[in-house]
N, C-alpha and C positions, 0 to 999 in steps of 0.2 A: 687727469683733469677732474674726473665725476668726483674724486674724494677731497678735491682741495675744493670744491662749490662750497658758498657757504662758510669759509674757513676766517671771514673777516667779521664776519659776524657771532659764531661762537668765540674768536681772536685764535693767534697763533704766535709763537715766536721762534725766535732762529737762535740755535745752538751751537755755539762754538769749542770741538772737541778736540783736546790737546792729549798727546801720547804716542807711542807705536803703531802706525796702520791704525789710525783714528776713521778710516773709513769701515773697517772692521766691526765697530761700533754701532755703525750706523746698518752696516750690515743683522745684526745683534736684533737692533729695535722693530726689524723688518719682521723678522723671525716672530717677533714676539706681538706683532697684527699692530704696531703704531707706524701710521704711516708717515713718511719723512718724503718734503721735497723738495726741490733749488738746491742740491748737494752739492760743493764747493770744497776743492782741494786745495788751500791754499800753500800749502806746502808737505814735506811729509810727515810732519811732526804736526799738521793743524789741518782740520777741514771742519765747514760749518752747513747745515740744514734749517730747515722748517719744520716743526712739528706745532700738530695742534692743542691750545693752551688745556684741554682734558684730556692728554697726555703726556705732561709731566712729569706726577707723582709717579706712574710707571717709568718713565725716563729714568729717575732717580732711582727706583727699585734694581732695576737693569746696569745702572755705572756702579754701585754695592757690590765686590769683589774684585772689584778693576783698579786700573791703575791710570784710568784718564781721568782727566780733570775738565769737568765742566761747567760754561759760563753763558749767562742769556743774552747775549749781544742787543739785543731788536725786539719791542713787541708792540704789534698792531692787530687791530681790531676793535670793536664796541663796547668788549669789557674794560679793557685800558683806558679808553676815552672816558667813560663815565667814572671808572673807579677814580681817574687825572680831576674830575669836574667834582665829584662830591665831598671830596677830601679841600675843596675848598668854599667853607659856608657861607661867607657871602654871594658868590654865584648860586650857587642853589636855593637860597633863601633867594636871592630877586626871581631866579625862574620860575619856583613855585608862587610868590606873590604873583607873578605875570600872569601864569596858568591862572589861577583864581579872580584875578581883576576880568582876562579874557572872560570866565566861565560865568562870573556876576554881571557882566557887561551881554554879555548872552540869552539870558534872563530875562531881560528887561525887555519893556515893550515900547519900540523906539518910535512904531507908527498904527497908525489907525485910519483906513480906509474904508469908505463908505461908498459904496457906485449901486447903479441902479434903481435911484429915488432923486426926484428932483432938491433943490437946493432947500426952500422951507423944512421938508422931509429931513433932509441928512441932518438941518442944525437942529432938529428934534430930538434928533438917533443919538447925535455926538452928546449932547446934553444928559439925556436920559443917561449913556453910557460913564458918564463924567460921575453921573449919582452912583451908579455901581461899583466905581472905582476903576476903570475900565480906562486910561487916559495915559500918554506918554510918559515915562517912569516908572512905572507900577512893574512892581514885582511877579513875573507872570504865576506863580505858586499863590497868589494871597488872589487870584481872580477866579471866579466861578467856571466849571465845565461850559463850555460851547453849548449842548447840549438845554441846561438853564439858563442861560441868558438868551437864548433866541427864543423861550418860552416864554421870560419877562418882555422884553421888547413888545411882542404880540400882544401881552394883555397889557401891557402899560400906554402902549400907541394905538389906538384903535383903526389910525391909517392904515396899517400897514399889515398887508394878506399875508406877506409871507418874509420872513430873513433868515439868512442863513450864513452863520458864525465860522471861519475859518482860521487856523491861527499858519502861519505860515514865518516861522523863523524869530524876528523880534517885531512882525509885524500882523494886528489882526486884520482882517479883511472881512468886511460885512455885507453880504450881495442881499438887497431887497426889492420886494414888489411892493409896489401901491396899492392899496384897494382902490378898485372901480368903483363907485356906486350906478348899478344900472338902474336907471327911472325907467317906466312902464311907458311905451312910447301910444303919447295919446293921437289919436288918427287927428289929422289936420283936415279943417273944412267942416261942413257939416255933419251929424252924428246923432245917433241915438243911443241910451242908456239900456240896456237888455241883461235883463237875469243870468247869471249864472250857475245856481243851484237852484233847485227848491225850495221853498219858506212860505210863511204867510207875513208881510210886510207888515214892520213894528214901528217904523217912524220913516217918513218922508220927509225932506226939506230941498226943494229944485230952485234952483237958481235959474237958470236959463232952459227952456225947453216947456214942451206942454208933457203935463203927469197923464200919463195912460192906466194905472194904477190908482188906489189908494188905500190907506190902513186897515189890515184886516183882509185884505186881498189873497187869496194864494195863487200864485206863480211858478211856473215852468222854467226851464233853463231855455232862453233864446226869448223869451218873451219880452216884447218891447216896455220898458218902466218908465221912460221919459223920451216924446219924439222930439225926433231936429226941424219936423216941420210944422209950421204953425199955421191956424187955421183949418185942421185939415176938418172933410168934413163927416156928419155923422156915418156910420158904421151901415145901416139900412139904406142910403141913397144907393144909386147907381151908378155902377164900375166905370160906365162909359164918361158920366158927369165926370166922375173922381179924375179918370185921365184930365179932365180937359182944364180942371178948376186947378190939378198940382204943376199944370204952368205958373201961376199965378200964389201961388203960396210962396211964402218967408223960409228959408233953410236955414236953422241956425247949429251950433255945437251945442246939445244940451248938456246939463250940468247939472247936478245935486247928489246928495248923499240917501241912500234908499237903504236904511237897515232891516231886518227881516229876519224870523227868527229858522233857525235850520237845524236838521236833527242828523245825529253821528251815531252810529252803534260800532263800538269799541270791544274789544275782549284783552283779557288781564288775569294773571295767576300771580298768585301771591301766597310763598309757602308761611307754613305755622310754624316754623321754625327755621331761624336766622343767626348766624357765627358772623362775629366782626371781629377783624384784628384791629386791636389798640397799641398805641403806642404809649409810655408811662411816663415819657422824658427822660429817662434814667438810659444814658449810652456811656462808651468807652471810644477812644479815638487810635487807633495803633500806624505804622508807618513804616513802611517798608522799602529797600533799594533793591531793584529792581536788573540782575545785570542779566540779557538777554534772557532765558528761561529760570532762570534763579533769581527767588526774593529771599532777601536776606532784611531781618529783621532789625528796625534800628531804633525804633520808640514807641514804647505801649506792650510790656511782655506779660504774658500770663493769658487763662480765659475768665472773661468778667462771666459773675454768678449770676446769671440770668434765665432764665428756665426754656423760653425762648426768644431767638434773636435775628431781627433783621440790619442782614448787611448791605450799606451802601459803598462801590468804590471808586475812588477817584484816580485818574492817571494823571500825573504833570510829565511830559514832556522833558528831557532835558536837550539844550544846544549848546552847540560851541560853535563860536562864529553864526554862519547858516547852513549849519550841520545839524542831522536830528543825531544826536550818539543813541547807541544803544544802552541806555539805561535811563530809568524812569524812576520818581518816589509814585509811589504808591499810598494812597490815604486811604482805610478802611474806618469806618464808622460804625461800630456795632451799637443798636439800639434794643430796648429791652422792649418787648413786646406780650400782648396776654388777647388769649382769644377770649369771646364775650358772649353768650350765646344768650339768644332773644328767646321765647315760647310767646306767641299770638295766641288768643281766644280766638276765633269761628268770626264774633264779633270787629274784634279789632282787625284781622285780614281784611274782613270787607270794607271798613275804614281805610285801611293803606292802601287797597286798591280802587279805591275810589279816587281818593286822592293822584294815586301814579299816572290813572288815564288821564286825568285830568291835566296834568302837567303835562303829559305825553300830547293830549289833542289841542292844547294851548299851545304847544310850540309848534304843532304843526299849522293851527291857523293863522297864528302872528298875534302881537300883542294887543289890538287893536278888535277882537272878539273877545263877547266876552260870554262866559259856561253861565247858564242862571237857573238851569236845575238838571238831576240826574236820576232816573232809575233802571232799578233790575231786573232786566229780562229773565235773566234763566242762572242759577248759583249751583254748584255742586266740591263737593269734597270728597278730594281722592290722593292718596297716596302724599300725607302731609302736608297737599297744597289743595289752597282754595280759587277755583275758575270764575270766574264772573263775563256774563256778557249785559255790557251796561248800554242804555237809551241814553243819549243827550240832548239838551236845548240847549242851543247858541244863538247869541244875537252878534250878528255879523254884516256888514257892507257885502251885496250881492251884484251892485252895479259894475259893470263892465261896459266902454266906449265901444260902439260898434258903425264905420261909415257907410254914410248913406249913399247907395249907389243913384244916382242923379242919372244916370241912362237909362233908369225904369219908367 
């Protein structure tokens, strides 16, 4: 049984040996390690077996001095079936056309799924996606990596915190978040305006509230800049008055913009020497099939003369049906590249780094301050690079809402 396993799939056939003690024969093939089974005497002059179809040609070698005669009755198995199927080319040609309609039917991107964003949102995505090309039919080989397109989506939608691009068969799947915008929750009821850094006040404008400040002022963090209550009274009267008169006082929500100027000390290196890689435009595109750990090479052969070169690569996927098969094309992009090396004066370091902190303490305070001078505390030069520790003036909004506790 162990050696006939398997026997229909390399194929077998059965032999019908005519002659003298035609079992004797079969006895012969034993001897000689081919194994023979279903042995049948059909008479004494004829008996027939199975042997397996890469044991023939030895079959043959083995009845060479004899005096039987033999004939292949029977053959079964998977060689016979396809050798019966290919020997006729209209079947093969439609199979292969199938194969290939199946495999370009495959390919394609039959759906586009968007969850996780409300409806305005998705007919934004869908749209956006429509302009990348990204839309039912497309070719899934002619669309960008997952990867860049969830990186356009981001900067093209400003909605949207976060998406994440999945390709799943013939169909992509795009999961996103919304951006929240969170507002600064302003205290309801009464309130006063109160410093939050230190500055000397650059401009006032109060809308509502009484100014406890004014231009030219310096201020403390907590210090009240605009109160909620009006009327109060002067500063010199007596505590015990004050009790009895802020029964009788107006509460209101003050209100105004109180800018003020505030000072940053920053520190920033900035070397004398600077390499940047450039790219020249000048690339090569090659293409590769991919079968399980073997790439085999199928367009773009040679190496492009470049001195040096950055590679970018791309994977596509291949399906059949909603099968991922094991093999992929491979896009490699080779680009020609040249380092670029800067040398700074003393001089111009402390230009760049002027400017960097600057950018640096502008993003940290928001758009909305603005830097209006800068100097340098303390400079030194060591080991190719130049340190700075810089002073800054900012004019900046220093008001913060703060409620009034009315239990006092």
């Amino acid at each position: 049984m162990k050696h006939t396993q398997g026997s229909y799939i390399t194929g077998y056939v059965t032999v019908s040996v005519k002659g003298n003690h035609p079992e004797l024969f079969f006895q012969s093939c034993i001897e000689n390690d081919i194994h023979v089974w279903n042995i049948k005497k059909d008479s004494e002059q004829h008996c027939s077996g199975n042997i397996k179809l890469a044991d023939v040609k030895r079959l043959k070698k083995i009845r060479r001095g004899t005096n039987y005669k033999l004939t292949f009755t029977n053959r079964k198995g998977y060689p016979f079936i396809i050798r019966k199927y290919t020997g006729r080319k209209e079947i093969m040609i439609s199979l292969l056309l199938s194969i290939a309609l199946v495999f370009f039917l495959s390919n394609i991107i039959w759906e586009v799924r968007i969850t996780g964003v409300p409806k305005d949102l998705e007919k934004k995505i869908s749209k956006q996606l429509t302009a990348y090309g990204i839309h039912q039919g497309t070719w899934t080989f002619s669309v960008e990596p997952p990867s860049d397109i969830q990186q356009k989506l981001i900067n093209d939608i400003p909605e949207l915190l976060w998406v994440g691009v999945h390709q799943k068969g013939t169909s992509y799947i795009l999961e996103g978040v919304e951006k929240t915008i969170v507002k600064e929750e302003v205290p309801e009821g009464p309130r006063n305006l109160v410093a939050t850094k230190k500055g000397v006040i650059e401009y006032m404008y109060v809308s509502q509230g009484l100014p406890m400040v004014k231009v030219n002022d310096y201020v403390e963090p907590g210090d009240i800049l605009v109160s909620g209550r009006l009327g109060i009274p002067e500063k010199d009267e007596d505590k015990k008055d004050d009790k009895k008169k802020d029964k009788h006082f107006k509460l209101v929500a003050a209100e105004g913009d109180i800018i003020a100027k505030t000072w940053y000390e920053t520190e920033v290196t900035v070397p004398l020497k600077v390499k940047h890689e450039l790219l020249t435009g000048e690339h090569e595109t090659k293409y590769h099939l991919r079968i399980s750990d073997l790439d085999i090479p199928i367009w773009g052969f040679g190496t492009p003369e470049f001195n040096d070169i950055q590679r970018e690569r791309d994977t596509k996927e291949l399906y059949f049906l909603k099968w991922k098969l094991p093999i992929s094309i491979i896009e490699t992009t080779l680009s020609e590249k040249r380092y670029h090396s800067v040398k700074r004066n003393k001089q111009e370091a402390i230009e760049e780094g002027i400017e960097q902190a600057k950018k640096e303490l502008q993003l940290q305070l928001g758009p909305e301050a603005k830097i209006v001078s800068e100097n340098i505390l303390h400079e030194t030069t060591e080991n190719g690079k130049v340190k700075l520790i810089l002073y800054m003036s900012v004019e900046e909004d220093i008001a913060k809402a703060e409620p009034i506790d009315q239990g006092d």
